[in-house]
Residue, then its C-alpha position, 0 to 999 in steps of 0.5 A: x041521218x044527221x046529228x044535232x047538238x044543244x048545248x049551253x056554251x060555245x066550246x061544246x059547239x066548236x068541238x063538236x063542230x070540228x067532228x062535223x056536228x052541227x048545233x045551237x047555243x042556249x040558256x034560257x028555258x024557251x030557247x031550249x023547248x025551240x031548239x029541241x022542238x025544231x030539231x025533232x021536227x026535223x026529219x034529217x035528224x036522228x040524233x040529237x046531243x043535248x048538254x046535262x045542264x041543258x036536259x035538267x032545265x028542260x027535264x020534263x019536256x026530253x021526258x015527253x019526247x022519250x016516252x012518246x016519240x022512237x025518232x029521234x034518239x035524245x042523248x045527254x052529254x057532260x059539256x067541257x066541265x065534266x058530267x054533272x052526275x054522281x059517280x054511280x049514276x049507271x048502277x043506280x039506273x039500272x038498280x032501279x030499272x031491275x027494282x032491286x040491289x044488284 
């Protein structure tokens, strides 16, 4: 099984790249459904890394593929500007997974 890379700027691409990884450079909300429709389409596929940036622009749409679909796993990656998610991002996750304060 392959992996698949979206991302929104050409130096995740390249880095990626050199670990083998092949993807595709985006920005509007169009090319973002093409790619990741393409991609899940694509039975070789079964992971495909997606920059945050990208996933909130196309938020409801991963939410779709995630809730509907066991194949392929859809992962949300910071890009070279570091996680755009607050420092506790897992405890909120899983406070709220779990419905109470753990």
């Amino acid at each position: 099984m392959k992996i698949f890379l979206i991302s929104d700027n050409v130096d995740t691409k390249t880095g990626m790249r050199l670990a083998g990884v092949e993807g595709v450079v985006v920005h509007q909300r169009e090319e973002i459904e093409d790619a990741l429709r393409t991609a899940v389409l694509d039975e070789s596929i079964g992971i495909i890394l997606i920059t945050e940036l990208l996933a909130q622009r196309a938020d409801d749409l991963i939410r779709e593929y995630k809730l509907n679909r066991t194949k392929p796993l859809i992962v949300e990656i910071p890009d070279r500007h570091g996680t755009r998610r607050p420092a506790d991002y897992i405890m909120r996750y899983v406070n709220e997974a779990v419905g109470m304060k753990v």
